[in-house]
N, C-alpha and C positions, 0 to 999 in steps of 0.2 A: 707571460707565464703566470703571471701573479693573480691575476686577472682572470686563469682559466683556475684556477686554486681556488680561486675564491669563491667561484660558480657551487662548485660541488657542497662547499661550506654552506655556502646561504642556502641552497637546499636543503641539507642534512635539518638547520636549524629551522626553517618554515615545515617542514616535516615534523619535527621535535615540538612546535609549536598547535601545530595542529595535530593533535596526538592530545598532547595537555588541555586545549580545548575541549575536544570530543568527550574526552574521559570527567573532566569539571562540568560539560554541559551534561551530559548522561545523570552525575552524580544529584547537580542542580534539579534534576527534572525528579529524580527519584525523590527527591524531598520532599517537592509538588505532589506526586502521588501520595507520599503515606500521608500529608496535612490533609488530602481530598480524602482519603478513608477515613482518618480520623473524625472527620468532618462528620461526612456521610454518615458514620456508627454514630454519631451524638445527634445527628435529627432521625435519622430513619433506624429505629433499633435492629429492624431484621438484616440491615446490610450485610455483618458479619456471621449469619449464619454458612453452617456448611453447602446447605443447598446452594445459596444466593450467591456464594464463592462461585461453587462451578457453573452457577448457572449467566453469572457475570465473565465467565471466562470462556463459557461457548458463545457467546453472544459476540466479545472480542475478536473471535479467533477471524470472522469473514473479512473485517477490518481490517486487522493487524495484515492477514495475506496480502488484501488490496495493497495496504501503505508498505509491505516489504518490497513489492512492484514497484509503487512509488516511488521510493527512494533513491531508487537506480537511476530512473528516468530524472526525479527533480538533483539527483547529484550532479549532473551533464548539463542542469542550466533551463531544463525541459520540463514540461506538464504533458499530465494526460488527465483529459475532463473525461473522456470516453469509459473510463472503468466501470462504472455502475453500470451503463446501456452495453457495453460488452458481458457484462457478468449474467445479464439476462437473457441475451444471445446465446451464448455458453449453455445455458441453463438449457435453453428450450431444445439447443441441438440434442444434447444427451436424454432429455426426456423422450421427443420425440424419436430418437432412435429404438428405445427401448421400447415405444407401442407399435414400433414394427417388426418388433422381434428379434431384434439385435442382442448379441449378449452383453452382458452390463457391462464388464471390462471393456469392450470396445467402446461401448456406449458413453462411459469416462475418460477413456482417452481419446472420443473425438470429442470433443468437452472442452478440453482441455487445451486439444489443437485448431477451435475453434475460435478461442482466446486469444492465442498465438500469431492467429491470421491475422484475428484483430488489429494486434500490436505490431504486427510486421508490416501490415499495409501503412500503419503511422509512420512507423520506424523508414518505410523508403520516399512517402513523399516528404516528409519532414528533411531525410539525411539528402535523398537524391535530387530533389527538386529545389529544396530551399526553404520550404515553406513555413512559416510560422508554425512551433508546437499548439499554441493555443488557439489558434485557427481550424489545425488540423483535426486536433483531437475534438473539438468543440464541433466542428460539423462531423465527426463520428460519432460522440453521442449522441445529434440529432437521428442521421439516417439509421447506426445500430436499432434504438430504440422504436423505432417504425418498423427496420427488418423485425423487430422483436414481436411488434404488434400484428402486424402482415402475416406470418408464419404460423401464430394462433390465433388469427379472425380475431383478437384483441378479446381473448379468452385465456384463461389458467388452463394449462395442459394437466391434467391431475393422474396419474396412474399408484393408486391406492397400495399396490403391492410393488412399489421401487424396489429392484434388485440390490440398490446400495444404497436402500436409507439409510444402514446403519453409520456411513460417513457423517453423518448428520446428528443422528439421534441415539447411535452405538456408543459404549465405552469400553476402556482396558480399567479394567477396575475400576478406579473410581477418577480417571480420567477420560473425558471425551474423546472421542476421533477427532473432531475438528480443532481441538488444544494442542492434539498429536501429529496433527498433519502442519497447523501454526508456527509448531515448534521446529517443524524436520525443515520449514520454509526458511525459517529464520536460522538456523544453522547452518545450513545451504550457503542463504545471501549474506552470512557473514565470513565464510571462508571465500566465498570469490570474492568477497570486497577487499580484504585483507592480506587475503594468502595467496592470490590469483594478479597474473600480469595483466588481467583483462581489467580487476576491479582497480588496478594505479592506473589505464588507461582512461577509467571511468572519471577520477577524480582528476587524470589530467584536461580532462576534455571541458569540464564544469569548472576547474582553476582558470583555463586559460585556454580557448579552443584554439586560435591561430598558432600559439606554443605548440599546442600538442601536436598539428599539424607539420609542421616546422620539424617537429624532434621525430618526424617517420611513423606517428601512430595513424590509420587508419581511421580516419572518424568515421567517415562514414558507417563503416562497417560496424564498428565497436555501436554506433548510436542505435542502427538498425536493431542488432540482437539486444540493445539495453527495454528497446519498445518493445520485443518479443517476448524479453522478460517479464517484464509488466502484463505484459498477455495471458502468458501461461498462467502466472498468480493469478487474474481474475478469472481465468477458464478453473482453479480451482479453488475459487471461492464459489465460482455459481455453480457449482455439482454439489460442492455443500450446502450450497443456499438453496437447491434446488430436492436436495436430498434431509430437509429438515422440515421443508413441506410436504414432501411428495408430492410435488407438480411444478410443473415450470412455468413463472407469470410473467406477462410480458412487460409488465410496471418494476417487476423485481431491481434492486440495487436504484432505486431513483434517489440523487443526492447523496449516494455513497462516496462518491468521487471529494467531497468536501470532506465527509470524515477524515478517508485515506490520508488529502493533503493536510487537513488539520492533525492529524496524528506523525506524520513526516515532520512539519515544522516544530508543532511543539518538543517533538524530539530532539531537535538542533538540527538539523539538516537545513543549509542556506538558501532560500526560494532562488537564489543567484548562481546557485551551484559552487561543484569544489569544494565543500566540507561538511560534515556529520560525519554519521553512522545509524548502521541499523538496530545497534543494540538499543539507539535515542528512541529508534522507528517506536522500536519494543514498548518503551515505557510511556508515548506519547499516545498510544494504540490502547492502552491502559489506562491513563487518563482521560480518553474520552468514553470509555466503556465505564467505567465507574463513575464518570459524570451523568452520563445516560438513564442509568441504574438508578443512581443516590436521586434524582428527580423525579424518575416516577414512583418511586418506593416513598418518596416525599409527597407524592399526589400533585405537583405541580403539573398545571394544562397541558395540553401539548404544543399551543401557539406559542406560552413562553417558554420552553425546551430548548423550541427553535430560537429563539432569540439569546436566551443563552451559548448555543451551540456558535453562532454567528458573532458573538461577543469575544468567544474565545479563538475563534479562527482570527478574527483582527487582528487581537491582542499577540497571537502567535506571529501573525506578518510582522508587527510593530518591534517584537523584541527581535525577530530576525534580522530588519533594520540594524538596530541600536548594536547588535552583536555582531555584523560584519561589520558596521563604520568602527568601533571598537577594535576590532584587529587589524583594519589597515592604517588605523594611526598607531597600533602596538611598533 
């Protein structure tokens, strides 16, 4: 009897604990940001202009969707390499539909459920088969990214008068669409994380997958729609990515997939699954968009960009290290 008392208690407090984490690691990162604008505004003066604001915050926004994806998936213990050669599949579907004369709504939401297929087909060999996430999704990048090329003779599909550029390049005052569409994502994935029996199923299955099994949750299924998820978000980022160009490229989102993950981790989200949050996602999705920004606004090359960019994804693996072995000796 004591013994099953005591069950609920130790939950209650690794609950209580991860809760205080999330909200210290969010706060932690937030720090990081304003030191990186501060930064930024002392070498590059135009940083802080109004423009450069929003125009560092439409830049974000195709990101932050990807890594809201993300987060779902790397919470459950998973990857998805495939997001970037998905987003470009997405992309060309809706374009293409639209030079056949499809009406643009349609044309956006098969876009969107073009995404979806993407992440669903991960989602059942990954949940039903077995298979290794990083296997799976890493030969979906390969083949998406060829369906990509394939589909436009390895040409930019361009249609000059897109019915919904203005997802892209539209504003509500003096806010973008794609900042508005960022934000409804992330409000979204923060109420099913938190408020949703599906988003405790999430976190139990990345805590402890055999547990969760054990305690009646459904992995499978839960894992399938967590890859769908992820789908959906990159079927709409590449309608925005697609819709900022007008045209759908078949190279589009290459190496996207590193932002996303580099924006999840530095957020606090555990590469091992079972702990973050997307509010982390948020502010990680920020710090690589101001780093991007602050660099070439600083004229630095583009080969050392990338090497920066690659610096800090380490650096994010290593404290993800350091901060799970830290809470299992807490």
């Amino acid at each position: 009897m004591a013994a099953g008392e005591a069950h609920p208690e130790a939950a209650r407090k690794a609950e209580v604990k991860s809760r205080l984490y999330q909200m210290w690691q969010s706060l932690g990162m937030a720090g990081v940001l304003l030191v990186l604008c501060v930064i930024m505004a002392i070498f590059a003066p135009h940083f802080l202009t109004f423009h450069n604001v929003i125009n560092v915050a439409r830049q974000v926004s195709i990101n932050a969707i990807l890594a809201a994806g993300m987060t779902f998936v790397i919470l459950t213990g998973g990857i998805d390499l495939s997001v970037g050669s998905a987003l470009a599949v997405a992309g060309v579907m809706s374009v293409w539909l639209t030079t056949k004369g499809v009406p643009d709504v349609v044309a956006v939401l098969a876009g969107v459920a073009t995404g979806g297929l993407c992440g669903a087909l991960n989602g059942v060999l990954i949940a039903k088969l077995k298979l290794s996430p990083f296997i799976v999704t890493l030969g979906a990048l390969t083949y998406l990214r060829g369906l990509a090329y394939v589909t436009t003779g390895a040409y930019p599909l361009i249609k000059s008068d897109l019915g919904f550029a203005f997802l892209g390049e539209g504003s509500v005052g003096f806010l973008p669409w794609p900042v508005i569409i960022a934000l409804a994502v992330f409000v979204i994935g923060f109420i099913v994380l938190k408020r949703t029996v599906f988003g405790r199923r999430v976190y139990a299955i990345g805590g402890n997958e055999q547990a969760a099994r054990l305690s009646g949750i459904n992995v499978d299924r839960t894992l399938i729609w967590v890859y769908i998820i992820s789908g959906v978000c990159t079927g709409i980022a590449g309608i925005i990515f697609s819709a900022r160009l007008l045209s759908a490229q078949p190279m589009g989102g290459e190496g996207y997939e590193l932002d996303a993950i580099a924006a999840v981790i530095l957020g606090g989200t555990s590469f091992t699954g079972g702990l973050g949050s997307i509010v982390g996602t948020a502010i990680g999705a920020l710090i690589i968009g101001v780093l991007n920004n602050g660099l070439v606004l600083m004229d630095v090359p583009f080969f050392y960009q990338l090497i920066v960019k690659g610096a800090v994804i380490v650096v994010a693996v290593l404290l993800d290290r350091i901060r799970v072995a830290q809470i299992r000796a807490a």
